[in-house]
Each structure stands twice: as C-alpha cells, then as structure tokens.
C-alpha positions in Angstrom: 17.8 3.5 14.2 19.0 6.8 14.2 17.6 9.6 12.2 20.5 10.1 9.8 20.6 7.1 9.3 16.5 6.5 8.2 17.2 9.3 5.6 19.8 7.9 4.4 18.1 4.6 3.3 15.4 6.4 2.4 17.4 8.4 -0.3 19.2 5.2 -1.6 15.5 4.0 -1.9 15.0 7.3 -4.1 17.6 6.6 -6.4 17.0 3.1 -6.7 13.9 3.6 -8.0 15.2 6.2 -10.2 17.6 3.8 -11.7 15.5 1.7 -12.2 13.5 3.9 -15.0 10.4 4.9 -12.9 8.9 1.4 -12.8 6.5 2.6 -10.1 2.7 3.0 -8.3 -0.2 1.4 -6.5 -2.9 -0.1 -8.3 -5.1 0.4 -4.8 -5.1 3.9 -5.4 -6.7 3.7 -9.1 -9.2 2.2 -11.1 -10.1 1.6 -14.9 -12.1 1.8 -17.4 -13.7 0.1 -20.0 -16.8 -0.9 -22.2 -18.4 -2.8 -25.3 -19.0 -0.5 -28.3 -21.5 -1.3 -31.1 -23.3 -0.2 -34.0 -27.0 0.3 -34.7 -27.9 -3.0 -35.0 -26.1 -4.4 -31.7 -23.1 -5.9 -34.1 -19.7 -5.3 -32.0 -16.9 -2.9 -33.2 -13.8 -3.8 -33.6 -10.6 -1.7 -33.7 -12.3 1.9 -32.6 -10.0 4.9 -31.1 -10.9 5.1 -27.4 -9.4 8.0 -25.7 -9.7 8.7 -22.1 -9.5 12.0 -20.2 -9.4 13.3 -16.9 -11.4 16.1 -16.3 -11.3 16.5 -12.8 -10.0 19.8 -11.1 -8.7 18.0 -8.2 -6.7 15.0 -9.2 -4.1 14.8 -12.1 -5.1 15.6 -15.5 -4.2 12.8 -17.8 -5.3 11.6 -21.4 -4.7 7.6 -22.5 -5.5 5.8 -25.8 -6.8 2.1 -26.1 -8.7 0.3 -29.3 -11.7 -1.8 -29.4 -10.3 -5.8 -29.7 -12.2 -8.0 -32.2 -15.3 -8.6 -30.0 -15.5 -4.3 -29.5 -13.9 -4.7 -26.0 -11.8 -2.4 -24.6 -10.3 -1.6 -21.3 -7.8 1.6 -19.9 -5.8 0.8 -17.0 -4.0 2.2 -14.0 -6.1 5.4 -14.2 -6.1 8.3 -11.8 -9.3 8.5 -9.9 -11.4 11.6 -11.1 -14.2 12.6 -13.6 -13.3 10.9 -16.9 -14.4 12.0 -20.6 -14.7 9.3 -22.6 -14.4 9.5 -26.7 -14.7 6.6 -29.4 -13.9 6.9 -32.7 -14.7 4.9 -36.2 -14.0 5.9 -39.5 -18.0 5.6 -40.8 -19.4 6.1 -37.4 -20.6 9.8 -35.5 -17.8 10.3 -32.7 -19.3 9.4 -29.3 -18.3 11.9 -25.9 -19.6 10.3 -22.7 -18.7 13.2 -20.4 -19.0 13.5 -16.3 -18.2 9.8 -15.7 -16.9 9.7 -12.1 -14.1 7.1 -11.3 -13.4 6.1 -7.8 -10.8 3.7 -5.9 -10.6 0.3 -7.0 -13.5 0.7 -9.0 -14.1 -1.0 -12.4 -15.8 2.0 -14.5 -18.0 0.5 -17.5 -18.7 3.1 -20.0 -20.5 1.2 -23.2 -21.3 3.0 -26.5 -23.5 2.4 -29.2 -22.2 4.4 -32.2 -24.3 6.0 -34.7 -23.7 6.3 -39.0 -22.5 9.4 -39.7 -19.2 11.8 -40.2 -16.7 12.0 -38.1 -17.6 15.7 -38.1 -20.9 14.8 -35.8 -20.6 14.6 -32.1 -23.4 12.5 -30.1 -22.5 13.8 -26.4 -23.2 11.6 -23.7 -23.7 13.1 -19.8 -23.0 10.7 -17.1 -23.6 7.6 -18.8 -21.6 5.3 -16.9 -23.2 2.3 -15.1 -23.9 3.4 -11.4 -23.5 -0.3 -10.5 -20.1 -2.3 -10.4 -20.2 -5.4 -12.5 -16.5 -6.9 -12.9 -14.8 -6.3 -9.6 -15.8 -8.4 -6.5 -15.0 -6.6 -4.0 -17.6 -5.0 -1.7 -17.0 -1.6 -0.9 -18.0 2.0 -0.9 -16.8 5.4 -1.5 -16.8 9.0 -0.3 -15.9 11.9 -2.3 -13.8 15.0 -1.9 -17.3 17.0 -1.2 -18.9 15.0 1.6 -15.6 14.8 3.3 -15.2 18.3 3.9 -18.9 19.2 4.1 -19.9 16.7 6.4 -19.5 17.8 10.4 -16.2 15.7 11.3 -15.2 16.2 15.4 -11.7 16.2 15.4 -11.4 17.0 11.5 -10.3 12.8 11.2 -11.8 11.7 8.1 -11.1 8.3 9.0 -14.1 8.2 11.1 -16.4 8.7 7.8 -16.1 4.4 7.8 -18.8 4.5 10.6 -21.5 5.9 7.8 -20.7 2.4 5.5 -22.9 -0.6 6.5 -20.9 -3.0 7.9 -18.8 -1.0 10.2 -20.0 -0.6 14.0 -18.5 1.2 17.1 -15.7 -0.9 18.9 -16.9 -3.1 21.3 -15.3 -2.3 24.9 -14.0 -5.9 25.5 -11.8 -5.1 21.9 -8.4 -4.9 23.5 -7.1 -4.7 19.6 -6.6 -0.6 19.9 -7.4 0.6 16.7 -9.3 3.9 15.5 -12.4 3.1 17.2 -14.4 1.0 15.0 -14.6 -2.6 13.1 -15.4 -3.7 9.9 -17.1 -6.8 9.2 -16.9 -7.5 13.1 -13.3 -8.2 13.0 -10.7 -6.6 15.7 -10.3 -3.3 15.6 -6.7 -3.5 14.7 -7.2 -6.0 11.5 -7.7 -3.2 9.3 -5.0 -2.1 6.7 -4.6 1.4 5.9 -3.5 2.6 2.7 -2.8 6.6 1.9 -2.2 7.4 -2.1 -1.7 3.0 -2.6 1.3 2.6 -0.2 1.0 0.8 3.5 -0.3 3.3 5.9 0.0 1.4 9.2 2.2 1.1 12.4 3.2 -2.5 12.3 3.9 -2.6 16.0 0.1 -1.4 16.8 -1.1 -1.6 13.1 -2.8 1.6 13.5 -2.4 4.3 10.9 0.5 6.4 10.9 -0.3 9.7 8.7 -4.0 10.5 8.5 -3.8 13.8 6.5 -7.1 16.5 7.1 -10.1 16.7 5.0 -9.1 19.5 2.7 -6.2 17.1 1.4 -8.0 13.9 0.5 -10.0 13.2 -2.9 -11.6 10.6 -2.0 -12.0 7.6 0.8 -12.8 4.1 0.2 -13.2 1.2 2.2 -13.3 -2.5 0.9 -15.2 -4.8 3.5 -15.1 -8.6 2.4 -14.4 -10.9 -0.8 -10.8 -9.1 -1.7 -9.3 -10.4 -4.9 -6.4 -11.9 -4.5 -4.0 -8.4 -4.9 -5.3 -7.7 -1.4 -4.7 -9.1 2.1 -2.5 -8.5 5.0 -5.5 -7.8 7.3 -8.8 -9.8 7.4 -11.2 -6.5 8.7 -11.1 -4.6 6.0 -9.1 -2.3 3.8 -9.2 2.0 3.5 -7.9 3.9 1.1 -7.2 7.5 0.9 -6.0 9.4 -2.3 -5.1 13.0 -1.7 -5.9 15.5 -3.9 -3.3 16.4 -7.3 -2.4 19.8 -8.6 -4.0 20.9 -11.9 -3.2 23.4 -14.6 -5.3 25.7 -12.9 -4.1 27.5 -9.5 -6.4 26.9 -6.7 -6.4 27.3 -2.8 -8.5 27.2 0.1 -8.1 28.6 3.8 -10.2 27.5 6.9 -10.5 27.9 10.3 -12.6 26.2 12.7 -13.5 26.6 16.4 -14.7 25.5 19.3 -14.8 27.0 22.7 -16.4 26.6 26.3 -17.9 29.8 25.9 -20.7 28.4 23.4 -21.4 25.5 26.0 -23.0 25.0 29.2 -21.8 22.9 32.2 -22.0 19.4 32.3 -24.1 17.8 34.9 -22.2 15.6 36.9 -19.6 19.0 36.9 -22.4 20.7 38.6 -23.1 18.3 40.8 -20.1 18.0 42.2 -19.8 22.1 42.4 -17.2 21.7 39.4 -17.1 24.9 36.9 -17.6 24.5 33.5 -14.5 22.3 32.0 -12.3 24.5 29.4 -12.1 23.9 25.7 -10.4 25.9 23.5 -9.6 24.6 20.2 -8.1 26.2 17.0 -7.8 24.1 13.6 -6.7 26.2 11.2 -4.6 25.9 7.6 -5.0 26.0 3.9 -4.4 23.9 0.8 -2.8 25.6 -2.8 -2.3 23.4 -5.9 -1.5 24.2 -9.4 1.4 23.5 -12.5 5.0 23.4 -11.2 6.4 26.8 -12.6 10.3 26.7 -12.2 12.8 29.6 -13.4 15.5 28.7 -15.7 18.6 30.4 -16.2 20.6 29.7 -19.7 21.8 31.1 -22.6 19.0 34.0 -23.9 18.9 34.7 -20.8 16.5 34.1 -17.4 12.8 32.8 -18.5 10.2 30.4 -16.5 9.8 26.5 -17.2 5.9 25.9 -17.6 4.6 22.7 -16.1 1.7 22.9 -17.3 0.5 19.2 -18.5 3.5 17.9 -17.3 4.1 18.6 -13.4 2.0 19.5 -10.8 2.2 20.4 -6.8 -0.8 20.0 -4.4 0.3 21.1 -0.4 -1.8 21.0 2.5 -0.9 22.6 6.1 -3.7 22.3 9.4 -2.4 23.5 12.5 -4.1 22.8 15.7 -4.3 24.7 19.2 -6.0 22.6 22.1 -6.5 23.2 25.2 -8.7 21.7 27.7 -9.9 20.9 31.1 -10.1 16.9 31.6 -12.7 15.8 34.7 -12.4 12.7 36.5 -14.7 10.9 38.0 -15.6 10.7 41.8 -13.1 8.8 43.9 -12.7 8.1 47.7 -9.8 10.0 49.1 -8.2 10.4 52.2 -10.4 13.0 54.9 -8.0 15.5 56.6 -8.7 13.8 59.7 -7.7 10.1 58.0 -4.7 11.3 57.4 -3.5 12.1 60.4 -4.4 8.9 61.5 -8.2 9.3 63.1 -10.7 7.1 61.7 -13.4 7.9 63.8 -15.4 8.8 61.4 -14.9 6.4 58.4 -17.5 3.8 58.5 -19.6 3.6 55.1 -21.9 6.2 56.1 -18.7 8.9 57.7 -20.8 8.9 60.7 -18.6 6.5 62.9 -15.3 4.4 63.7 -14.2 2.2 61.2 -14.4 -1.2 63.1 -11.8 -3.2 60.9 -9.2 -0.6 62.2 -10.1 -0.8 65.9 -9.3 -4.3 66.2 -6.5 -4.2 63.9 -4.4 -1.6 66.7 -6.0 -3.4 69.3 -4.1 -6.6 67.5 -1.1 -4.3 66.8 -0.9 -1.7 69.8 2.3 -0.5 68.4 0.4 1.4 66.7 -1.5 3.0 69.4 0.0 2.3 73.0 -3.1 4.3 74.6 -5.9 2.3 74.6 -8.6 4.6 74.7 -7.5 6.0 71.8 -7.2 2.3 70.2 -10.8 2.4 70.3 -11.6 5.6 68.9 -9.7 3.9 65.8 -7.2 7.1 66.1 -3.8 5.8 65.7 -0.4 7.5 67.1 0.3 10.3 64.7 3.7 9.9 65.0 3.7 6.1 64.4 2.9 6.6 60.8 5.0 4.9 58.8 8.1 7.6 57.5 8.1 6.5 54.3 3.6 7.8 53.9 4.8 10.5 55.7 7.3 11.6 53.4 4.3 11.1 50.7 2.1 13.1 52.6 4.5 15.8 53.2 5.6 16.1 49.2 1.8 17.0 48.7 1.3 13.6 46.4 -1.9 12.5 48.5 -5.4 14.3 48.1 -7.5 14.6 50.7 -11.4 16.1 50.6 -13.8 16.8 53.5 -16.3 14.4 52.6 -14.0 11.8 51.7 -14.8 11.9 47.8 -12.9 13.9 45.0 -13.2 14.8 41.5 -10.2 16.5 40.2 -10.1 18.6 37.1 -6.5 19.3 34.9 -5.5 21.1 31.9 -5.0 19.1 28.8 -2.8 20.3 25.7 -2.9 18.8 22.5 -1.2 20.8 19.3 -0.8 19.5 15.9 0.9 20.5 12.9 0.4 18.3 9.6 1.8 19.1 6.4 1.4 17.3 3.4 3.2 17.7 -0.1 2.4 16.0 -3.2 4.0 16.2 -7.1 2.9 14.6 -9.8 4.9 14.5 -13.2 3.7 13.0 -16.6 7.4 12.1 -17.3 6.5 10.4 -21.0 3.3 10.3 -22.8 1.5 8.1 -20.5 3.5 7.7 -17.5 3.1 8.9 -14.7 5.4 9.7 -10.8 3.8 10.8 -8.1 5.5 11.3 -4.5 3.4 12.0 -2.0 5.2 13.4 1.8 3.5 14.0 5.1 4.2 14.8 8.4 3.0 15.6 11.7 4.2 17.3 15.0 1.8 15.8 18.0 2.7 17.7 21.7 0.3 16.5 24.2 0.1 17.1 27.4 -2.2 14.7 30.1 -3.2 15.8 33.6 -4.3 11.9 34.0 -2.8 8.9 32.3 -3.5 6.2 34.1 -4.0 8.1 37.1 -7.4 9.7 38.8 -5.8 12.3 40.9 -4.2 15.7 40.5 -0.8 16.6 40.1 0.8 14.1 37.5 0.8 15.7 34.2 2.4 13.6 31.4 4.0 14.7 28.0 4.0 12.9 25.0 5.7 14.1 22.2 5.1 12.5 18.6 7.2 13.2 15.1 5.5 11.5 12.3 6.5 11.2 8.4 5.5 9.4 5.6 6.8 9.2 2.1 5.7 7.2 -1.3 7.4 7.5 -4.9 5.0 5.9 -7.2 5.4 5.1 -11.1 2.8 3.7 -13.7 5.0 2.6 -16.5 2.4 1.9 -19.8 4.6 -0.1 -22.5 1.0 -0.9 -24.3 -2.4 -0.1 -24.3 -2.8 -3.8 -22.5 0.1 -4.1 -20.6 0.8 -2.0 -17.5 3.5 -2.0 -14.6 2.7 -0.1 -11.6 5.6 -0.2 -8.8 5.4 1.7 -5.1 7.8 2.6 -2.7 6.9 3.8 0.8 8.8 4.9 4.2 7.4 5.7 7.1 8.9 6.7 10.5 7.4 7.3 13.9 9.0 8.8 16.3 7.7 8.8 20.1 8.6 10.3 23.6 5.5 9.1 25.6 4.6 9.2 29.5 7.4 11.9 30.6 6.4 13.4 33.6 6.3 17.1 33.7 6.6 18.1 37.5 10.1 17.0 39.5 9.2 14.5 42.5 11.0 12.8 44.7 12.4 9.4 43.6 12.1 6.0 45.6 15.9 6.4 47.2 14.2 10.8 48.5 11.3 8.7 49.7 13.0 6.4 52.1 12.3 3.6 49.8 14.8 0.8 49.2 14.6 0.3 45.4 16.7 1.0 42.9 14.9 1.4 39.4 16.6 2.0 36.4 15.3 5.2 35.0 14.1 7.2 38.2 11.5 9.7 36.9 9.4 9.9 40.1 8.0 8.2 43.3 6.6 4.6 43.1 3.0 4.4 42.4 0.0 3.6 45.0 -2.9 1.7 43.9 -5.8 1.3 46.2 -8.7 -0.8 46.0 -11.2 1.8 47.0 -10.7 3.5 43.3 -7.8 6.5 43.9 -4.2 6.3 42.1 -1.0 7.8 43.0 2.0 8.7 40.5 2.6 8.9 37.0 1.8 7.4 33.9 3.1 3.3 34.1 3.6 3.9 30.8 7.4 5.6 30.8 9.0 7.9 29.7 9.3 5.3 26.8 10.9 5.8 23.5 9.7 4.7 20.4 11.0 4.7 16.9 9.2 2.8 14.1 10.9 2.4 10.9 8.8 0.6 7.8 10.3 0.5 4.1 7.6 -1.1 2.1 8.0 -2.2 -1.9 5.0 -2.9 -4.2 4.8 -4.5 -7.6 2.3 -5.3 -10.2 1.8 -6.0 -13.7 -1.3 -6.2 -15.6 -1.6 -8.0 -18.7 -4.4 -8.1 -20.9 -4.8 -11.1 -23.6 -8.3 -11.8 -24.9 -10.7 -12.3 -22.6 -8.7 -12.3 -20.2 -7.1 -9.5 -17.2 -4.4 -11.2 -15.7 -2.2 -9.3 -12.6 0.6 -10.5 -11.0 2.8 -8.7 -8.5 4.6 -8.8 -5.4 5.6 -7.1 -2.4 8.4 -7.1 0.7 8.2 -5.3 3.5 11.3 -4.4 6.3 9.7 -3.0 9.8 12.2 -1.9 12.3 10.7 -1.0 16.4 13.6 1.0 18.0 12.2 0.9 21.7 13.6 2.2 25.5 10.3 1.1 27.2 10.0 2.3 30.8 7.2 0.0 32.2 6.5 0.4 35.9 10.2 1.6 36.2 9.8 3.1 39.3 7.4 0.2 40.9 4.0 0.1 42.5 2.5 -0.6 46.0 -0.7 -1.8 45.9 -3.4 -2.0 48.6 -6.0 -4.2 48.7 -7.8 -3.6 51.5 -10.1 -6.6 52.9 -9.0 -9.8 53.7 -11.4 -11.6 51.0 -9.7 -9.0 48.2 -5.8 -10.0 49.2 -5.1 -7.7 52.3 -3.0 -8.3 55.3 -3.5 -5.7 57.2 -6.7 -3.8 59.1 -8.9 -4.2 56.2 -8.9 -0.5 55.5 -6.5 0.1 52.5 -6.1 3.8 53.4 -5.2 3.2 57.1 -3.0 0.3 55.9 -0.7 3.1 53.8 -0.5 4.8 57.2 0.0 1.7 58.6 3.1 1.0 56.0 1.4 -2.3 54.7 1.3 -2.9 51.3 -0.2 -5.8 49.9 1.8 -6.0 46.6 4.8 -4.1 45.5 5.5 -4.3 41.3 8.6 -3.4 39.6 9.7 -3.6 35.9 13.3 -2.9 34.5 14.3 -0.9 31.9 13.7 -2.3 28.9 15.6 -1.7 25.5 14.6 -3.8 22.3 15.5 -3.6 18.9 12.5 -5.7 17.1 13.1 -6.4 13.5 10.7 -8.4 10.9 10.3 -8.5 7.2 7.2 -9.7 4.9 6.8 -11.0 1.8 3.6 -11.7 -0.4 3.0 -12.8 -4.1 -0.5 -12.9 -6.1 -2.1 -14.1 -9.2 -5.1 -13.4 -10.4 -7.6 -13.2 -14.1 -10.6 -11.4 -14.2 -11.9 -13.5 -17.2 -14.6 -12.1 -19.3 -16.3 -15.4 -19.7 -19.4 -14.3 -21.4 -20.8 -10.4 -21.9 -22.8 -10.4 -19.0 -20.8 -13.2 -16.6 -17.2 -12.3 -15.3 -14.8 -14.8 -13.4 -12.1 -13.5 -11.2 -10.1 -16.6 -10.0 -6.8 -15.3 -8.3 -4.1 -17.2 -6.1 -2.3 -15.2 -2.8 1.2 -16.3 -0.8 1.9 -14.1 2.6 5.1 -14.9 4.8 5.3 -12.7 7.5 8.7 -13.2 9.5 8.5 -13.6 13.1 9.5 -10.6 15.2 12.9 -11.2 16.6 15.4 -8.9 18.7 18.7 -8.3 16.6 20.5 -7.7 20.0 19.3 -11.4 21.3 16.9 -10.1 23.8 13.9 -12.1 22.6 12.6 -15.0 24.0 10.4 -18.0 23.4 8.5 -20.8 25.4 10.0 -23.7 24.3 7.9 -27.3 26.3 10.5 -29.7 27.8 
C-alpha cells in the first residue's frame, strides 16, 4: 500500500472515531480501584462518597466519584496508572485521606477504610495504606516503575530488556528460531509474546516482534503478565508487556540527557590482539530530552487576542532520542585463499601449510587439462592460465581475500543512527472522560560490513521508517458502568540488504544467468568457513500495514464485575523480497561432504567446479489477513475474602492469503 494511501485510512479511522462520540481506550493500559469501608465496630457502610485522585506528576491528573453499595463495597474503574489519593465520606463519620497509593498496569488496587465518629470537619490521613499484595486479579505479573527504568544501567537504552529481571523470563535458547527480542517468558518461543504500548497492539504481525519501543525517559511504567490471563487477554501464549508512556501535567517539566560510549575508555579485545587486530571502534551518541505540561493555545476573537489555558483539561507529553553509532564489527578467523593458491600453486596447502595438497595432485593427474606438464602436476601447481575465466574475473574485481598464512579475520565499519520521537495528548473532554492519542516514530539507517557474509568488502544498507498511532477514549456513563474503545495504526516501512559498493553482475562476470533484480555478483559458499557476496537477504522491500480496533465494557451489578468486549484486526505485508536474486555457487569440497571435484573446495573455484548453484526469483506478495476475538468474563465477589473470575474467550485468526493470487497450498491427492 502506498503511503498516501495508509494516511488516508488512517484519518477516516480518526474521524470515525470522532463520530462516534469518543467511545474509546485500552483497559490493558489501566487499573482500578476499590475497597470495603466500615465503622468502629467492623459493621459495613453503605452509600459513602468515594472520590479518587491522581496525584502523580507524570501520568494524567484525574479525579472520579463512586459510592459504597449496601454491603460498603465500592470499586473505580478504567483509571490512569499513577499515585492515587483516596477520600471517603459519611455524614456522622471523620473523613478518611489514604494518600501515596501507587497504581500500576492491570493491577487491582484495594484501598479499605475503617471510618471513625466524628465531624466531617476531622481528617484521619492515611500514607500508603494500600495492600501491597494483589488479591482479585489472577494474573501473574510484575511491574517496573518510571524510576528504575531510567536509573537502572540499560545497554542500548531498550527498556524492553528490563523483562530479563522478572522470574520467569530466561535468555533465548540458540535452537529458538522464533526471532523475537531475545528472551522467553514462561519458556514459550521467543516470538509468542504480545506487545502492547499505551493498551493498543504493539507487534509486527509478519515477525510479531515489536514495532515502536519508545526510550526510557518516555515510559511510566512496564509490566509484564506471565501465565493465567483472564479471559480479556490472549493472542499470544508467552506472555504479555505493557508500556504506558508518561502524560503531561499541569506543571511544566523537562529533562535532557546524553549518554556515551567510546573505544577510547576500553581496551582491546583478546582474540583482536591475537590476531594483531587494533582495538575495534565504538562511538556512540544517545542523546534527546522529554518536555510535558497543560496545552496552552492562543485564541484570537472578539476582545481581542488572549491564551486558552489547558490546565485540567489538556495536556502534551513529547519525547525525542537521537542516536549516532559507529563501529568496527570483527569476524571471526576463516581460511582464505594464500597468494600462492590463487594463482593456482598448492604446494604448500596440506593441513599443516608445509606441503602439497594430495587430493589436488591426483585430481590434475586425473584431469591434465589442467596441467599438461607433468612435473608441475605433481607439485599440485596448476596452469595459471587454465583457471577458469569466470574465477578469474572474480579474482580480478578484488571480491576474493587472500592472507599469508591462509587465515583471515576481517574488521568493517558499522553505522547505526536512530531518531525516535514520541508525542502524546491527553484531553479530559467531559467530567470523567478521557482521549488520549499517543504517536511515535523512528528513522533506523544501518549500515553492515557483514550480513551473512565473513569477508570484507560487502557493506549492506538497511533503511527503516517506523510509526505508530492510538486514539483512545474512556467513556464513564456511571460510576459502575464503563466503555473503553482503542484504535491503533501502525506502519513499517523497510529497505533491507542494499548493497552499498557497485559490482559486477552475473552477465560482467561471464556467467550465464539472468536474475531478476541484478544488484551484484553471485555468491560463493565454501565449505572450509569463507563467504563471498552480499547479503541473501535483498535489497527487499517491506511495508507492514496493521489497523487494530478494541472494545470493552465493564459493568458492575452486585457482586458481580462483568466485561465484555471485542476486537478486529486488518494486517496488510506489502513485500518485493529479493531472496538469493543473484544465485549462489557452493563448494563442498570432499567427496563424503557432496564434492565432485579434487576435494579441495578452493582449488575447485579455480578449477570452475561448483558443487551447487542456487537461484531464487524475484518475488512480490501482497499478504493480507484479518482477526477477530470476543470475551466474557465476572470477577465475582463470592465472599469478602474469596473472589471468582470465570471468563469465556473466541479468537479467529484468518489465514494469510495473497490478494494478487500468488499463494499457494499443499493440497494431498
């Protein structure tokens, strides 16, 4: 899909939602709160004021009202994530404050009260009297707060990476092939894990790893749910983390930071020394700053120009890190070519370089075409100018390494720049309810000296556009009866695997292919360890396209929390995938490993025998797939001190399909 066109369906989406009077937000991005009050003799309340407040200076500051029901419950939904003052009122009764209550995501805050006799005039203050331990929701999970994140040493600045302190989540094992963000939770794949960023879907559905993972300075808090989900979650079976960025306040604040790290604070490595390798390079900037506050507007009518005040009503929170990388990237030792090998003499090329390789003797003495003189035959020096054009004309472009003792470790510069911005508004657009949109992007230029290659001179350039986009709405029609909708876009946009130096092509090489997108010479694979050519990998095109809609409504009656909602999903993969486009000649070497010729892979690429030659077309897709899900579930207060959550899920997930006919399927005869 084009770009124009992904804007414009995500402004219909706008004003959709905006005709449809704000119902909209994601209740995986809040919490709520609620207790038992009681008098002095343990007899329940009914029918107390209960007014809620968010004290917190880095989410949005909101106040909501509930009453005590006959057996001096009461609960406040849909709340904003934050440090919560909580007051109850009753004519006869001293008013209770319970201040420095912390609520996190997903988390069920129980704030009880016994009330004293007195005037309403008397205040009994209460500091952080919330229970510490979660006694309604099922869910197993833990949090990490807006401090830790940014105080805690992060490499890279990803504060997805905190998940490795939780119990439960270990280091990807090497045999994953699932390609997530290096870890797994509950020793699931490393790609079953869903992402969510301020309640909407924050994953790529082709690779179903994240798509906008904002810096530390912008997020509130982190949460990660491991096992025994309600029935509002699902999707992925390893685990669910959720990221709320931070909110604007009626107070201005900002921040600025820089952080660096540079070769010049370390010492070499020591395989680098061992192999007389300096130091590698590393440079890297991360730099930026955050600024939040009230929305302050200027307004131009009769009277003349003054200033619209948003002040406990709209609110901006913006975010900006900027990253500067540049490296040195090592590989590890491979055998190469000796100047000598390639110009046929092998002499010297037994396992120990001291003597004649004596697979390659009898091989020319098999093949004298090779080498017509025979003392030369069993020197293992073939006929220089026998070598097969099409090597030469490798040899001669500079593609093939060579090293004096037969061995090589290469070293290339590595780039890898970053801009992220991240904007976020809230608005209290009626007494209780409350938008929020919530935009990010990212600009990704890398740059890889070896991608699927081990020797020098085949850089790579990926180039990645990122955005993401939610419009959220909490609509309160009562006290017990909440509707909470989300919208969400995302886009990526990639150019991966383009080679950054002009080589010659299979037709300059002599070689009798014809590949769709030419970018470069055919790759050489060898048994011995060394790679030839760029990246298999493009230059590929990929643009991701996911529209995601969310809704639930809670419902309280009684005893009884019920939620129901639903949610549909459109993903669109927009793909030009260059796979092996220009091919790949592989030697193998030995007999027992596949080879045909002398036995010696690197003689045999002299020799013109490959064992294997791959080659993949061009190949365009247009993947499109929708999903659907619906839920039910009570949280039933069954007794004080016993609570029964019984829910009910339905996923469809569409298969993937090509809308141009391209797909295929095994079907048995």
């Amino acid at each position: 899909m084009k770009k124009q066109t992904f804007w414009h369906m995500f402004i219909a989406a706008i004003v959709l939602v905006f005709a449809l009077g704000f119902e909209a937000t994601a209740q995986e991005a809040t919490g709520k709160i609620i207790g038992l009050v009681t008098d002095p003799q343990g007899a329940v309340v009914p029918g107390a004021k209960v007014t809620v407040r968010n004290t917190s200076t880095q989410t949005t500051q909101i106040t909501r009202e509930a009453t005590t029901n006959e057996e001096g419950m009461y609960q406040v939904l849909s709340l904003p994530i934050g440090t919560y003052e909580v007051i109850i009122e009753r004519q006869g009764f001293k008013k209770f404050v319970s201040a420095g209550s912390k609520l996190q995501i997903n988390q069920v805050l129980k704030v009880d009260a016994a009330l004293e006799v007195g005037s309403a005039s008397e205040v009994v203050n209460v500091i952080g009297q919330a229970a510490t331990v979660e006694t309604v929701n099922p869910t197993l999970g833990r949090s990490v707060t807006s401090r830790p994140i940014t105080d805690l040493p992060l490499n890279g600045r990803n504060v997805l990476n905190l998940a490795l302190l939780m119990p439960g989540v270990t280091e990807t094992n090497p045999s994953d092939g699932g390609g997530g963000q290096g870890y797994t939770v509950a020793g699931s794949r490393s790609d079953a894990v869903t992402y969510l960023l301020d309640g909407g879907v924050n994953n790529n559905l082709l690779s179903n790893r994240v798509v906008f993972n904002p810096n530390p300075d912008t997020v509130a808090e982190f949460r990660i749910l491991e096992s025994n989900y309600t029935a509002e979650y699902g999707r992925n079976g390893g685990g669910i983390i959720s990221v709320v960025t931070k909110s604007g306040t009626n107070d201005v604040h900002f921040s600025l930071f820089e952080f660096l790290r540079n070769n010049a604070l370390n010492a070499n490595s020591f395989f680098n020394n061992l192999n007389g390798l300096p130091r590698d390079i590393l440079k890297r900037n991360q730099f930026g700053g955050t600024v939040g506050g009230p929305i302050v507007l200027p307004r131009f009518g009769e009277g003349g120009h003054h200033v619209w005040n948003g002040r406990n009503k709209a609110f901006f929170f913006a975010s900006y890190q900027g990253q500067r990388l540049v490296q040195t990237q090592t590989t590890s030792l491979i055998t190469v070519f000796t100047p000598a090998e390639l110009t046929g003499d092998f002499s010297r090329s037994n396992s120990s370089r001291n003597g004649p390789d004596a697979r390659v003797v009898s091989f020319l003495n098999a093949n004298p075409s090779f080498q017509p003189n025979a003392s030369l035959r069993a020197q293992r020096i073939s006929d220089p100018p026998r070598i097969n054009a099409i090597a030469t004309n490798y040899i001669r472009a500079g593609m093939i390494p060579t090293a004096s003792s037969g061995r090589l470790a290469s070293q290339g510069g590595a780039l890898d720049n970053r801009d992220e911005l991240t904007l976020k508004f809230d608005f209290n657009v009626r007494k209780e309810d409350k938008l929020g949109i919530t935009l990010g992007r990212l600009k990704n230029p890398t740059i890889t000296p070896f991608a699927s290659v081990n020797t020098p001179g085949f850089p790579t350039a990926t180039n990645g556009l990122r955005h993401y986009a939610n419009i959220a709405y909490s609509k309160i029609f009562s006290p017990r009866t909440v509707d909470e909708f989300i919208f969400t876009a995302q886009r990526d946009n990639q150019k991966q695997a383009v080679p950054q130096r002009q080589l010659p092509t299979a037709s300059q090489l002599g070689i009798a292919v014809t590949p769709d997108n030419p970018t470069g010479p055919p790759r050489l694979g060898f048994s011995s360890g060394m790679t030839v050519g760029f990246s298999p990998q493009g230059p590929t095109t990929l643009i991701n396209n996911t529209f995601n809609f969310l809704n639930t409504l809670t419902w309280i009656k009684g005893k009884h929390s019920f939620k129901f909602g639903g949610s549909y999903s459109s993903y669109q993969n927009n793909t030009v995938f260059d796979f092996f486009v220009n091919g790949e000649f592989d030697f193998d070497g030995p007999a027992s490993s596949g080879g045909i010729g002398s036995g010696n892979d690197l003689a045999d690429f002299l020799f013109g025998l490959p064992d294997t030659y791959l080659q993949f077309g061009e190949a365009p897709s247009d993947i499109r797939t929708r999903s659907v899900y619906g839920f039910g579930q009570d949280e039933w207060r069954f007794r004080k001190n016993l609570t029964l959550t019984l829910g009910l899920r339905y996923e469809y997930n569409q298969p993937k399909y090509d809308r141009r006919g391209r797909s295929f399927s095994i079907v048995e005869g």
